[in-house]
C-alpha positions as a Python dict, from the first residue, in 0.01 Angstrom:
ca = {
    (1, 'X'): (0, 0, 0),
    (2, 'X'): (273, 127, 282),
    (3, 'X'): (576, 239, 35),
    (4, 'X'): (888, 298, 157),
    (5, 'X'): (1148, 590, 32),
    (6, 'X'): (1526, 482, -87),
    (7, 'X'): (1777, 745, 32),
    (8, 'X'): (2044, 591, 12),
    (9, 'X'): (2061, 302, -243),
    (10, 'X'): (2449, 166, -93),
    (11, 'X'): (2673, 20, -270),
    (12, 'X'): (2434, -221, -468),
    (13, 'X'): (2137, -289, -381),
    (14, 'X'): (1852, -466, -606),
    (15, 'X'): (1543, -657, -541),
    (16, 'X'): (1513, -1046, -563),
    (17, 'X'): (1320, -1300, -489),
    (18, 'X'): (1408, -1667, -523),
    (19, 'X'): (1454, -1669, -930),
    (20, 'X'): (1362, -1698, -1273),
    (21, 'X'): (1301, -2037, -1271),
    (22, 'X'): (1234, -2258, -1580),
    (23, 'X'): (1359, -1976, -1840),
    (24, 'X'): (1751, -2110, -1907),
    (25, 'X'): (1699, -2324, -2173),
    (26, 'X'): (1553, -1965, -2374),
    (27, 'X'): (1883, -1813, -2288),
    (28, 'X'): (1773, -1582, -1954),
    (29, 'X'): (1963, -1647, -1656),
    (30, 'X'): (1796, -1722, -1309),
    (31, 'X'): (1888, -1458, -1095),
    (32, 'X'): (1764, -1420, -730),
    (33, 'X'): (1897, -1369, -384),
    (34, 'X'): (2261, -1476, -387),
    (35, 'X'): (2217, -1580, -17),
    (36, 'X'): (1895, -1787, 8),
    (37, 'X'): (1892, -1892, 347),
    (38, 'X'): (1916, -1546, 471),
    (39, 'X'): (1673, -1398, 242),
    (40, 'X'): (1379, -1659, 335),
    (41, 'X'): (1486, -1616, 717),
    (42, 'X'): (1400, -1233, 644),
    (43, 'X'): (1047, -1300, 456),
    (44, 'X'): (999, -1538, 717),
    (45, 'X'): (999, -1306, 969),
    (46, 'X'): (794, -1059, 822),
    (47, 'X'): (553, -1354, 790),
    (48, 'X'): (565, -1335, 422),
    (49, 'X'): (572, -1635, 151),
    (50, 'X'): (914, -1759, 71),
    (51, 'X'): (854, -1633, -306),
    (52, 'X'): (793, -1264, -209),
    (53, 'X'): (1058, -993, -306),
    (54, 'X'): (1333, -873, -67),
    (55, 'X'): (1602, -565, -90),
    (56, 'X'): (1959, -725, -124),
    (57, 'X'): (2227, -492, -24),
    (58, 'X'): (2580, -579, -138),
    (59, 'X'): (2834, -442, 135),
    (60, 'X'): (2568, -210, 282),
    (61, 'X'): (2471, 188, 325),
    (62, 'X'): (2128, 141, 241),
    (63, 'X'): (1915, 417, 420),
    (64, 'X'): (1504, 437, 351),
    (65, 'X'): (1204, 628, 501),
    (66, 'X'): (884, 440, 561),
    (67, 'X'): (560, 651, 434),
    (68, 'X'): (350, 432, 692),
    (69, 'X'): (342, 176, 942),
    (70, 'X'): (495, -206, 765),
    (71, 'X'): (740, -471, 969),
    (72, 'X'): (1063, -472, 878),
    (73, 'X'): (1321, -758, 898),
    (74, 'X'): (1721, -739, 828),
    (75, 'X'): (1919, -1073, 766),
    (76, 'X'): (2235, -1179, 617),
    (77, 'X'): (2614, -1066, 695),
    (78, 'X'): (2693, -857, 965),
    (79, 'X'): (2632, -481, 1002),
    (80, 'X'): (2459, -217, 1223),
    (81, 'X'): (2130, -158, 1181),
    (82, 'X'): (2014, 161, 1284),
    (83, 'X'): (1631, 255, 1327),
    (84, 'X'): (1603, 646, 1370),
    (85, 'X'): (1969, 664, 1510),
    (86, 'X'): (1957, 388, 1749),
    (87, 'X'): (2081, 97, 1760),
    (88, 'X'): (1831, -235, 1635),
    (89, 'X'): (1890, -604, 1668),
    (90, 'X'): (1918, -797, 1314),
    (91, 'X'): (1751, -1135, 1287),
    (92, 'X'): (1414, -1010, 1369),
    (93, 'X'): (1158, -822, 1342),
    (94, 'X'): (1052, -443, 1387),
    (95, 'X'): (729, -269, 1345),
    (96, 'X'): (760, 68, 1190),
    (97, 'X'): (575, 410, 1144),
    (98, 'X'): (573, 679, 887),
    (99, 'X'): (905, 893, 860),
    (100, 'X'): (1092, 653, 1044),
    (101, 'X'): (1464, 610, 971),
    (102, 'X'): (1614, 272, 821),
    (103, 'X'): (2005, 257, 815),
    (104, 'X'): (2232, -13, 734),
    (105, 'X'): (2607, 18, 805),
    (106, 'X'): (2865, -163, 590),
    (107, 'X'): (2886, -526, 604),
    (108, 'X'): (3191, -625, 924),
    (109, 'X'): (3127, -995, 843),
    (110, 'X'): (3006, -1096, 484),
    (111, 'X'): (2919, -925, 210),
    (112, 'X'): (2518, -901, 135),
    (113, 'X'): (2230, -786, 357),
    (114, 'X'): (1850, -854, 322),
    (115, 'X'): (1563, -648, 419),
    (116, 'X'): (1265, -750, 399),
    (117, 'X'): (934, -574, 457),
    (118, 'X'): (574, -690, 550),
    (119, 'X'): (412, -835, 207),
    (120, 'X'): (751, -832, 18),
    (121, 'X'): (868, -551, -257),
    (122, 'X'): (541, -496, -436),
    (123, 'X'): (608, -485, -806),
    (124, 'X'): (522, -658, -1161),
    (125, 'X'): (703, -1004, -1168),
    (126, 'X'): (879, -1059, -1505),
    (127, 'X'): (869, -1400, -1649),
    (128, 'X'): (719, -1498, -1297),
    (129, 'X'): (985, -1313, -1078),
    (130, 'X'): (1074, -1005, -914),
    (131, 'X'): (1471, -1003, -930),
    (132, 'X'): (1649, -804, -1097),
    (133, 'X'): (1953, -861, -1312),
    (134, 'X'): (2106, -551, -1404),
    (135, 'X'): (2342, -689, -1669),
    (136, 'X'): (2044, -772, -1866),
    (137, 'X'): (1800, -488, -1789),
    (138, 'X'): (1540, -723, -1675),
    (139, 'X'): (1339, -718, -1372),
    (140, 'X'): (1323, -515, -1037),
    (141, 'X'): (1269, -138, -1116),
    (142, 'X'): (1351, -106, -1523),
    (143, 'X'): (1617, -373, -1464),
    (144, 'X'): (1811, -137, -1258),
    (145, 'X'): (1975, -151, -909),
    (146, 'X'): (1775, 105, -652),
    (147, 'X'): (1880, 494, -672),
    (148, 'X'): (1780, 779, -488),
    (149, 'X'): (1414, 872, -477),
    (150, 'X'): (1272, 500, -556),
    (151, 'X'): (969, 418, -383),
    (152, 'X'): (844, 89, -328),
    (153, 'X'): (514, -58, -223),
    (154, 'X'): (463, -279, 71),
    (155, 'X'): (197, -411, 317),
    (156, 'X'): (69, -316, 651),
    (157, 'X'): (228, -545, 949),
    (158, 'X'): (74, -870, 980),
    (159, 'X'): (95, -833, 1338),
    (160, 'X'): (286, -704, 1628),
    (161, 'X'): (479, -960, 1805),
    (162, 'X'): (811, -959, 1753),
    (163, 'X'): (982, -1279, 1557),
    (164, 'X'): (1332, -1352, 1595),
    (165, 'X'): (1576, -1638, 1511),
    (166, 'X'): (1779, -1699, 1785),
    (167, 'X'): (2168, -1624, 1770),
    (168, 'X'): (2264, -1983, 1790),
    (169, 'X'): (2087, -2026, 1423),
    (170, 'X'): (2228, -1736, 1297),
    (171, 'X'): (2503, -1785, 1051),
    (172, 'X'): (2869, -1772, 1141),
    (173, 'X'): (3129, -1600, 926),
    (174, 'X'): (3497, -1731, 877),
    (175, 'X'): (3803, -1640, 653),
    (176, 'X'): (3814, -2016, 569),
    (177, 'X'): (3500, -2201, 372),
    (178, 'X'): (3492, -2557, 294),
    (179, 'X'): (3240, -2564, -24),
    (180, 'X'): (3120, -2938, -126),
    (181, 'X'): (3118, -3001, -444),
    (182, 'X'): (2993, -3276, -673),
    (183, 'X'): (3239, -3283, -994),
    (184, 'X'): (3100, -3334, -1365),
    (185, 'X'): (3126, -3551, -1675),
    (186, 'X'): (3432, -3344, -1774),
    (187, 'X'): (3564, -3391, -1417),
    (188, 'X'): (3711, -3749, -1599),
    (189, 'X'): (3910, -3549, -1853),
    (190, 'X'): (4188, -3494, -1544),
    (191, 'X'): (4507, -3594, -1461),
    (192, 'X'): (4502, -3746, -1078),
    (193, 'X'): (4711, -3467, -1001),
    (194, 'X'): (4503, -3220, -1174),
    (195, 'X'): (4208, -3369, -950),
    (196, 'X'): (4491, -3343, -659),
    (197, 'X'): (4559, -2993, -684),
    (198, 'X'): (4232, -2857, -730),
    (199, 'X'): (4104, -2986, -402),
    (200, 'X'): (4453, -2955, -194),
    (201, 'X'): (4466, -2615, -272),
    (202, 'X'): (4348, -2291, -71),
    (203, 'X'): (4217, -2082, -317),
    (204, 'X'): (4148, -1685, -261),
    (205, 'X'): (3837, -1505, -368),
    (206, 'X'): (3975, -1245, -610),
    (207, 'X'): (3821, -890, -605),
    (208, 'X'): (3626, -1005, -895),
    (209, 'X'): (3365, -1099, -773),
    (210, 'X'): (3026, -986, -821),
    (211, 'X'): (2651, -1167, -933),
    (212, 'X'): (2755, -1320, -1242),
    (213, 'X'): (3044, -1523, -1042),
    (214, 'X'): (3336, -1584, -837),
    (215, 'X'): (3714, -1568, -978),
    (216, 'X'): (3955, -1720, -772),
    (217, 'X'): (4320, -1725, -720),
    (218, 'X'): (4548, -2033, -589),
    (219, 'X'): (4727, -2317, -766),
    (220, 'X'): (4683, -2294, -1138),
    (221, 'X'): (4459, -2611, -1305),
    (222, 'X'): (4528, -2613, -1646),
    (223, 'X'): (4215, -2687, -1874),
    (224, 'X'): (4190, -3039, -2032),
    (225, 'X'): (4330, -3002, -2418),
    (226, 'X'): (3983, -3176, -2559),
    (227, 'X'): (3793, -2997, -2778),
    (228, 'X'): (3421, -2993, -2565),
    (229, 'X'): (3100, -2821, -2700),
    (230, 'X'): (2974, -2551, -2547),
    (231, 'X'): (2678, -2619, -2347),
    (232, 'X'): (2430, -2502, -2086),
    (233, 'X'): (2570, -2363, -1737),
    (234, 'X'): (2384, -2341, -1413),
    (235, 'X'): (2468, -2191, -1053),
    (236, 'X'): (2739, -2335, -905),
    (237, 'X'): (2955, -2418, -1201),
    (238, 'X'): (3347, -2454, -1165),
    (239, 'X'): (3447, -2359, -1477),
    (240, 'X'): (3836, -2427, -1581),
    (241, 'X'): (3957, -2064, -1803),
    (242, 'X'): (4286, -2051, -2014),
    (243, 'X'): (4461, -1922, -1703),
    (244, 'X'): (4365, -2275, -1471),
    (245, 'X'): (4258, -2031, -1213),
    (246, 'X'): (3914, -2129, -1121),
    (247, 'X'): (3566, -1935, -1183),
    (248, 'X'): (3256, -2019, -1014),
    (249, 'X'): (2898, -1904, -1161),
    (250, 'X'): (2675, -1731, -979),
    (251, 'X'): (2297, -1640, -956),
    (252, 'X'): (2357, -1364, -1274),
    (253, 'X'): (2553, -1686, -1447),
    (254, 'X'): (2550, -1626, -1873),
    (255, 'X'): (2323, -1945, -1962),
    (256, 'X'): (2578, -2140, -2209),
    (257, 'X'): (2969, -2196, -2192),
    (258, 'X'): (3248, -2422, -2335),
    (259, 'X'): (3532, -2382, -2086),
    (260, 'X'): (3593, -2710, -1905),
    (261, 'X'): (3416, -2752, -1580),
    (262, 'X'): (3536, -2952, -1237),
    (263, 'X'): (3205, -2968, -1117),
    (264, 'X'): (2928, -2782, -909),
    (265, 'X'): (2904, -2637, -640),
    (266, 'X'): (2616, -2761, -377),
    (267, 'X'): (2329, -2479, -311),
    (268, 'X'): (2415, -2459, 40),
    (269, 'X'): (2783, -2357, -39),
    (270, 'X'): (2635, -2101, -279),
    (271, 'X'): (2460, -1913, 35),
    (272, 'X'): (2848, -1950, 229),
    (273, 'X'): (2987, -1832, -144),
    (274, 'X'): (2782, -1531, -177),
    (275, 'X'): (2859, -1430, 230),
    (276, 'X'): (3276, -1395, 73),
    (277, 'X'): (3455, -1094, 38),
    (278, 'X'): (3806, -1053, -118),
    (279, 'X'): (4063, -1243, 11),
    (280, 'X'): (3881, -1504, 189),
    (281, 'X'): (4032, -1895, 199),
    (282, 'X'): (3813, -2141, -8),
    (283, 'X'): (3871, -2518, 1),
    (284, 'X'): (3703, -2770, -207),
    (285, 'X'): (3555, -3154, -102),
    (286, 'X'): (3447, -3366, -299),
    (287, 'X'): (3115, -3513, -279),
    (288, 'X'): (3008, -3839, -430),
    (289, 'X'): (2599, -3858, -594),
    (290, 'X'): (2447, -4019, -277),
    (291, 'X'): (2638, -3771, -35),
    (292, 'X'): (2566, -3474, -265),
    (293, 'X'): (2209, -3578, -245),
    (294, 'X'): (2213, -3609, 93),
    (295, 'X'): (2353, -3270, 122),
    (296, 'X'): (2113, -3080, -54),
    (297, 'X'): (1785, -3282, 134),
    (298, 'X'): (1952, -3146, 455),
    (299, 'X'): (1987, -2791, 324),
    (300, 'X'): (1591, -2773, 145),
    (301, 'X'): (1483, -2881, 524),
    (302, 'X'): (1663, -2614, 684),
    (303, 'X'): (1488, -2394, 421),
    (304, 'X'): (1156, -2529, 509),
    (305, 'X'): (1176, -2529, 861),
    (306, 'X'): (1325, -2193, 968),
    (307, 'X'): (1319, -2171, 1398),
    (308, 'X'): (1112, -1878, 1476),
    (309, 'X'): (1082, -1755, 1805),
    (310, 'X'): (786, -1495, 1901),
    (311, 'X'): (764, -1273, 2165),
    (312, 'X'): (408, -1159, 2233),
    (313, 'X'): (377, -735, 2226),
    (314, 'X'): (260, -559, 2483),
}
C-alpha cells in the first residue's frame, strides 16, 4: 500500500466515509462526511467507490507527505491547496510521488475540506464503516481525529489523466442559505404564529457549531407545553430547546431526544449546512411530502451522476 504521512493534522480533521448505516435503533449514531456531495466528488475523482474513506478537514491546515506515488483529489469549501509550495487547482485530480508536499490553507469560503486519495483511507471498517466519531471513540484511527505522525494506507493511481469537475459545477458559497425543510408530527403542536416566526425569521449560525449539530440564534420559538416522549432523532432534526432558539442535528447527532421538533432538514441542505461558519444567515421553507420527495430524487441524481471531465496525460 502507498501510505501517506500527517504533519499537520489542522484544526480537525478525521476520516469518513458515507456512515454507519442501519446501527441507530442500537443507540450508535451515523456519522460520515458532513458534506456528501463534496466528499463523493473527491472519491470520484480519484476513481474510487462512493463508499471508500476520505480525510475531512474542518477549517483547514492539514499538511501530509506521500511515501509513494497515489492520486490525490481536494473538494469542498474554499482554500489553497499547495503541492510542494506551489500553487494546485482544487476540484481535480493530481498524481503524486514519494516526499511530496500536501498543504491545505484555511477554509476563505466554507468550513470543511475533503481529500481524497487513490483507493480511499485504508483501514478496518467498524460496524461496516470507516468514520470516525470522536465523541464516542469509535471508528477512524482509535476513534480519534488525525495527529502528528499518523500514517495511512492508500493505493497506487488508477491512472494518469487528470479528472476535473468543471467550475460551473462547483459549489457556490453565500452568507445567506435557504434550507428546505419538511416539518414533523409535532410541527401541529404550533401556534400559526409560532409556524410564522420560525420560517420569517433569519436565523444566525452560532459559534456552536460542530458534528453533533448546529445552534442557532434569531427570533425565539418557544417549545409547545405538551408533555412528548422522547424518541429516536436522525440528521437533519430541528429540535425546539427551553430557550426557542433552534438546534439542528448533525452527522455526530445523539440517537434519542424529547425536545420538540419543527421538522427536518432535507439531505441536500445538510451538505449547504455543514459548508456554514459562524455568523452566516439561514432561512427556512417549507416543503410539503411530494415536494420534499421531489427534492431529495433530484439531489440522489446529482450524487449519482457527478460531471467528470478528463484530460488525457501526456
Amino acid at each position: 500500500m502507498s501510505p501517506i504521512t500527517i504533519l499537520k493534522p489542522g484544526v480537525l480533521s478525521t476520516i469518513q466515509d458515507e456512515g454507519r448505516l442501519g446501527v441507530l435503533h442500537e443507540g450508535i449514531t451515523e456519522s460520515g462526511s458532513m458534506d456528501r456531495w463534496s466528499a463523493r466528488c473527491a472519491n470520484e475523482l480519484c476513481l474510487n467507490s462512493h463508499l471508500d474513506a476520505v480525510i475531512e478537514v474542518t477549517l483547514g491546515g492539514l499538511e501530509c507527505r506521500v511515501e509513494s506515488s497515489i492520486a490525490i483529489a481536494v473538494t469542498g469549501g474554499f482554500a489553497t491547496l499547495q503541492i510542494n509550495g506551489e500553487f494546485a487547482e482544487m476540484w481535480r485530480s493530481h498524481v503524486l510521488h514519494e516526499g511530496d508536499i500536501i498543504q491545505l490553507g484555511f477554509c476563505q469560503h466554507g468550513a470543511r475540506l475533503y481529500l481524497a486519495v487513490s483507493g480511499g483511507i485504508q483501514i478496518s471498517p467498524i460496524l461496516n464503516s470507516r468514520s470516525t466519531t470522536p465523541n464516542w471513540g469509535i471508528g477512524g484511527l482509535s476513534g480519534r481525529a488525525l495527529a502528528i505522525g499518523d500514517t495511512l494506507a492508500c493505493s497506487p493511481p488508477h491512472d494518469y489523466n487528470v479528472r476535473r469537475i468543471s467550475v460551473r459545477h462547483r459549489p457556490g458559497f453565500s452568507n445567506e442559505v435557504n434550507l428546505p425543510v419538511l416539518p414533523c408530527s409535532q410541527y401541529d403542536y404550533l401556534t400559526e404564529e409560532q409556524r410564522s416566526t420560525f420560517f420569517t425569521t433569519l436565523y444566525k449560525v452560532d459559534e456552536r457549531c460542530d458534528r453533533m449539530g448546529y445552534r442557532l440564534i434569531g427570533e425565539s420559538v418557544q417549545p409547545p407545553s405538551a408533555n412528548l416522549y422522547s424518541e429516536g432523532l436522525v440528521c437533519g432534526a430541528i429540535q425546539l430547546p427551553p430557550d426557542g432558539q433552534p438546534f439542528i442535528l448533525m452527522r455526530d447527532h445523539q440517537s434519542i431526544g424529547g425536545y420538540p421538533k419543527m421538522g427536518s432538514v432535507l439531505e441536500s441542505g445538510i451538505d449547504q449546512l455543514s459548508q456554514c461558519v459562524t455568523g452566516t444567515r439561514i432561512q427556512f421553507s417549507p416543503q410539503t411530502h411530494s415536494q420534499a420527495l421531489q427534492i431529495n430524487n433530484d439531489y440522489l441524481h446529482r450524487l449519482e451522476n457527478i460531471p467528470i471531465l478528463i484530460d488525457a496525460q501526456n
